[in-house]
KOLPALUM-696818 format. One record per residue (C-alpha): residue number from 1; x, y, z; residue in one letter. Coordinates in nm, 3 decimals, always signed. Last residue first. Layout:
<rs>
r num NUM u X v Y w Z residuo A
...
</rs>
This chain:
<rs>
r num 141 u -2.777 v -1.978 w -2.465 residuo X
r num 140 u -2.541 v -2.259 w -2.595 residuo X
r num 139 u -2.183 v -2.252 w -2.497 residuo X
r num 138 u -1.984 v -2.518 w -2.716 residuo X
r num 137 u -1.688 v -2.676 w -2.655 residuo X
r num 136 u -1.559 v -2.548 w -2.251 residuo X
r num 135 u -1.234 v -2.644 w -2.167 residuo X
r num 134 u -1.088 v -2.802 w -1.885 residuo X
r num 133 u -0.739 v -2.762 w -1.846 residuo X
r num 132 u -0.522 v -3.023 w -1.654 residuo X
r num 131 u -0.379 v -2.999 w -1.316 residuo X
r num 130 u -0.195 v -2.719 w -1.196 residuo X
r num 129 u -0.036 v -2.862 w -0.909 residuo X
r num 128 u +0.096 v -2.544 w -0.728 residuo X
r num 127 u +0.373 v -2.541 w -0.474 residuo X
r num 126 u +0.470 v -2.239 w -0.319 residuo X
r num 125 u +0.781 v -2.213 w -0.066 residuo X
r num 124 u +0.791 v -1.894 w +0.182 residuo X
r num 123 u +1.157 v -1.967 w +0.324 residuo X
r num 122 u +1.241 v -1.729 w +0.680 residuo X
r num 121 u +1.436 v -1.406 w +0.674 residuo X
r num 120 u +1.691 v -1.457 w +0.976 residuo X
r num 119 u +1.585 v -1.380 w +1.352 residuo X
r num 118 u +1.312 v -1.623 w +1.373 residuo X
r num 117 u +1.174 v -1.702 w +1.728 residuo X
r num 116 u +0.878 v -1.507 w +1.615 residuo X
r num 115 u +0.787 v -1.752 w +1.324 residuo X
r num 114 u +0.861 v -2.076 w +1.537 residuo X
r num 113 u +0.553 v -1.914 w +1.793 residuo X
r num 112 u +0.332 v -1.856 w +1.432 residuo X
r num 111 u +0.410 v -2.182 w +1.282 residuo X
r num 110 u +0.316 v -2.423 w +1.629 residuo X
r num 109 u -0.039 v -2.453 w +1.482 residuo X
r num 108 u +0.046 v -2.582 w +1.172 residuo X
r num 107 u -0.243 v -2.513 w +0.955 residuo X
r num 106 u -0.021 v -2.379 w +0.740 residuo X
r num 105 u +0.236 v -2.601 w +0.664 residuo X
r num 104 u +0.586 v -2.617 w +0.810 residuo X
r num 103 u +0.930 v -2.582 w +0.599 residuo X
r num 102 u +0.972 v -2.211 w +0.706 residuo X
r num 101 u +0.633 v -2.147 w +0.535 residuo X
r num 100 u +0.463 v -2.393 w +0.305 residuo X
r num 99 u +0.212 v -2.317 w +0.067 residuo X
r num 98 u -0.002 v -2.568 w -0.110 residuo X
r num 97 u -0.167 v -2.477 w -0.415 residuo X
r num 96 u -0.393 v -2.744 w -0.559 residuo X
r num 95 u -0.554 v -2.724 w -0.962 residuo X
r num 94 u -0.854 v -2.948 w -1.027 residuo X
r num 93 u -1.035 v -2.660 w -1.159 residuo X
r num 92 u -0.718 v -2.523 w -1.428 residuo X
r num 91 u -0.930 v -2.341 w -1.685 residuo X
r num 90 u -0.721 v -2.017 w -1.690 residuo X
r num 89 u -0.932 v -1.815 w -1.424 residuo X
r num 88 u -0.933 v -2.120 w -1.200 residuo X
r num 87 u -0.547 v -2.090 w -1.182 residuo X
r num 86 u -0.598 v -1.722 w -1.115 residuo X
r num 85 u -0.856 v -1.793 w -0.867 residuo X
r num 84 u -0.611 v -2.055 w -0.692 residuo X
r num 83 u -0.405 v -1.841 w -0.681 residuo X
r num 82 u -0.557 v -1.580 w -0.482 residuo X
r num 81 u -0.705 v -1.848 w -0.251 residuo X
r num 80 u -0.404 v -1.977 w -0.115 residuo X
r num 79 u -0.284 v -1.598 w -0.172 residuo X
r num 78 u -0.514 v -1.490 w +0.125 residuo X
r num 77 u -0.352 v -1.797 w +0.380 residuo X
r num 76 u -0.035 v -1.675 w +0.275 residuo X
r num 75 u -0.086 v -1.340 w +0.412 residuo X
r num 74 u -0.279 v -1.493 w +0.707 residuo X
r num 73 u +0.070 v -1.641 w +0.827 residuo X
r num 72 u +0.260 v -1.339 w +0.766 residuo X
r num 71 u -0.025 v -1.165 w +0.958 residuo X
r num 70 u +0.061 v -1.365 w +1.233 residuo X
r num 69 u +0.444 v -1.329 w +1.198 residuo X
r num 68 u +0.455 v -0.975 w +1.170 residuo X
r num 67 u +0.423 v -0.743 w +0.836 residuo X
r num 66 u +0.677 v -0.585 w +0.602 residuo X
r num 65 u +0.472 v -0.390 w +0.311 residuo X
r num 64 u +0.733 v -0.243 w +0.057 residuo X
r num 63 u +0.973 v -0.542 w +0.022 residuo X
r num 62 u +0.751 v -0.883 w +0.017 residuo X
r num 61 u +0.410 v -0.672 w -0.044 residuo X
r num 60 u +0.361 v -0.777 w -0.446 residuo X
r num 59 u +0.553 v -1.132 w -0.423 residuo X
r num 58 u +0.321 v -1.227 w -0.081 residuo X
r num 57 u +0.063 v -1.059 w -0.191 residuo X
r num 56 u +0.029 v -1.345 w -0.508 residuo X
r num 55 u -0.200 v -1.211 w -0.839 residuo X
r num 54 u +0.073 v -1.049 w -1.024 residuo X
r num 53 u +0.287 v -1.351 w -1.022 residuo X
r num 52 u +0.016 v -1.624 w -1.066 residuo X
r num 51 u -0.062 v -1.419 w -1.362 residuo X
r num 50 u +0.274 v -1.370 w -1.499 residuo X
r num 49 u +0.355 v -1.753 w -1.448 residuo X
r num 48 u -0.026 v -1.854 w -1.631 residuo X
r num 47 u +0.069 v -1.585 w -1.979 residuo X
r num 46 u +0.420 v -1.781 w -1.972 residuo X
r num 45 u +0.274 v -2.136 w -1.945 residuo X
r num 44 u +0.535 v -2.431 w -1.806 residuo X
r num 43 u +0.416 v -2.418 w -1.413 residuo X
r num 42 u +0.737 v -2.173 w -1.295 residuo X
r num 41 u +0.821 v -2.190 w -0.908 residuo X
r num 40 u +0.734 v -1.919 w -0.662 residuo X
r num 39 u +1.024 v -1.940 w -0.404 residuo X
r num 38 u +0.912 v -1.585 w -0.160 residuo X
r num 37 u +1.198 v -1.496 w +0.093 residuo X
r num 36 u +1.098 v -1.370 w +0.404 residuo X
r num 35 u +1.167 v -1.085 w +0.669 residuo X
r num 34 u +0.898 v -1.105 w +0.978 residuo X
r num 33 u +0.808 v -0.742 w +1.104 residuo X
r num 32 u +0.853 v -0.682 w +1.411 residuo X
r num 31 u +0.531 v -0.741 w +1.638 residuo X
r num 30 u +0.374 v -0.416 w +1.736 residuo X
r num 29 u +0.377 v -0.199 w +2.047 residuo X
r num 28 u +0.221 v +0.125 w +2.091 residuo X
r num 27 u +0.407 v +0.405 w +2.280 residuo X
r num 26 u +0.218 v +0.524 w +2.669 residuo X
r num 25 u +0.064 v +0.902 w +2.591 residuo X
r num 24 u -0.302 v +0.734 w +2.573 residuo X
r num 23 u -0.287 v +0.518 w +2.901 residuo X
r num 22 u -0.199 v +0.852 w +3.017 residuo X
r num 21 u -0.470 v +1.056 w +2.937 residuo X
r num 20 u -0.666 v +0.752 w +2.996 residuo X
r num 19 u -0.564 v +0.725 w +3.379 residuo X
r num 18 u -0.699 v +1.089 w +3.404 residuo X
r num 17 u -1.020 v +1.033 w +3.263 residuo X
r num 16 u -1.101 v +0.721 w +3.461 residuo X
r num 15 u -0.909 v +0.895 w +3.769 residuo X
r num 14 u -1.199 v +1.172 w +3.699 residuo X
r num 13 u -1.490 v +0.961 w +3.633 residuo X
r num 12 u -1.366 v +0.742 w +3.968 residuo X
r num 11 u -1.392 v +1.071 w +4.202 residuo X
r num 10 u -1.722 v +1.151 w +4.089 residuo X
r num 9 u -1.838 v +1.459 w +3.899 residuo X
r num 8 u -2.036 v +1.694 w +4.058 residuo X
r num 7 u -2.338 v +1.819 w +3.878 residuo X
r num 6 u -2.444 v +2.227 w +3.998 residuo X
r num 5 u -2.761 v +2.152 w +4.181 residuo X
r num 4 u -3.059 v +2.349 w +4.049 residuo X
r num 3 u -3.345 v +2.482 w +4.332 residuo X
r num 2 u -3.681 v +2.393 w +4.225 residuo X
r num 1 u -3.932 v +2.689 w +4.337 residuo X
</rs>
């Protein structure tokens, strides 16, 4: 007859379960959120302003979605492309956007340490070359 064997638990499942009880109860930390100013500069066509406007994140989220200085960073990366979909969207395909934040590109790779060390709301500049318009004559299917 097989005799049954209640399971034991080990010592090091228990402090594993125990030491995540814990772990658990300990506050989470996040980076403070990074105030900024937004300069979004006009490109001469009314219908083009409103939708480079409505299309940036960092305009939309400035106020009601504060974030840290890496995702501050990554915010601006996303409205690179943003607006340059809206400028695409109006016939601009040689357009550039080139965002700048506290004076530095980027790509810079000293941004996000300068970005923590920032007590006061740092300078979000856009620039956007629109370029000329390309327009399409005659679509033939």
């Amino acid at each position: 007859m097989t005799r049954y064997r209640p399971i034991r638990l080990p010592w090091q499942g228990i402090l594993f379960v125990a030491a995540l009880c814990l772990w658990h109860r300990l506050p989470a930390r996040a980076a403070d959120p990074q105030p900024y100013t937004v300069t979004l500069p006009p490109v001469g066509d009314a219908a083009l302003d409103l939708a480079l406007r409505d299309s940036s994140n960092l305009l939309s989220l400035q106020e009601t979605a504060p974030v840290g200085p890496f995702a501050l960073v990554n915010r601006a990366r996303d409205d690179q492309a943003r607006l340059m979909a809206a400028l695409n969207s109006f016939g601009h395909y040689a357009a550039r956007v080139t965002i700048q934040v506290a004076g530095r590109p980027l790509d810079d790779p000293g941004l996000p340490a300068l970005l923590e060390a920032a007590s006061a709301p740092v300078a979000v500049m856009v620039g956007i070359e629109a370029g000329p318009v390309f327009r399409l004559r005659r679509v033939t299917l």
